[in-house]
N, C-alpha and C positions, 0 to 999 in steps of 0.2 A: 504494500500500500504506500510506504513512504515512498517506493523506487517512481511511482506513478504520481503522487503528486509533488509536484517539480516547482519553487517558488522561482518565480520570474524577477529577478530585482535589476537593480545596477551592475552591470558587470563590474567583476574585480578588479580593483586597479594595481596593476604590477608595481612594484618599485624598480627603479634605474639601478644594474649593479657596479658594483663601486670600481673605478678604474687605477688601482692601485700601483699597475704595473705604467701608468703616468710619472708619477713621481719619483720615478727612477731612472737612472740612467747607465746605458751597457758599454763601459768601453775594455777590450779587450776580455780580461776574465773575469772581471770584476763589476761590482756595482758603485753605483753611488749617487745618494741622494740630490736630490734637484731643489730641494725645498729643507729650512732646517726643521729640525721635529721639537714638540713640546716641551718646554723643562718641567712643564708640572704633572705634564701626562704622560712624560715615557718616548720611548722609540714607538715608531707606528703609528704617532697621532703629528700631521705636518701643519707646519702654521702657512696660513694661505698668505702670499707675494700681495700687499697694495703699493699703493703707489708713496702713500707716506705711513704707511705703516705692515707689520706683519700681525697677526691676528692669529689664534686659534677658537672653532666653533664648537669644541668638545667644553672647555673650561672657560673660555669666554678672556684669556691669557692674551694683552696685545705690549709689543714693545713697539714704540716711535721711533721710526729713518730720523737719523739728524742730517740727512744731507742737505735738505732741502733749506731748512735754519742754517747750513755752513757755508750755502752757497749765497745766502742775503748778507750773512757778516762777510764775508770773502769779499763783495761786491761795496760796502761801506767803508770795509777797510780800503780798499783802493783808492776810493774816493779822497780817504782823508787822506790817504798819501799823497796825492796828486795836490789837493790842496795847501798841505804844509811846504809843498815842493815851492808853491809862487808864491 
């Protein structure tokens, strides 16, 4: 009886599987990683590349690039040098 009635609903929605073999990289015999991995959470969990920062989604763990702040003092320094010059 249950084989017969058959509920009709929303078909199931798959999940995406995970592309782990991405963040790595093959040269020669060896591996190595492409992204660095979490310090709170271990090898296996990578923190995602932004553009002013790195981030992980597991613990919610971000450090801030200082490049972007080295490259405006870098640009002021100059400035004042130029100006002490005259």
């Amino acid at each position: 009886m249950a084989d017969e009635e058959k509920k009709e609903g929303s078909p199931v929605k798959l999940k995406k599987t995970s592309k782990r073999y991405e963040n790595y990289e093959v040269s020669g015999t060896t591996l190595k990683k492409k992204n660095k991995s979490c310090p709170k959470c271990g090898p296996g969990v990578f923190l995602a590349n932004h553009k002013d920062r790195v981030y992980c989604g597991n613990c919610k763990y971000v450090e801030m690039n200082d490049s972007e702040e080295k490259e405006v003092k870098e640009e002021k320094s100059s400035k004042e040098v130029k100006e002490e010059k005259k």
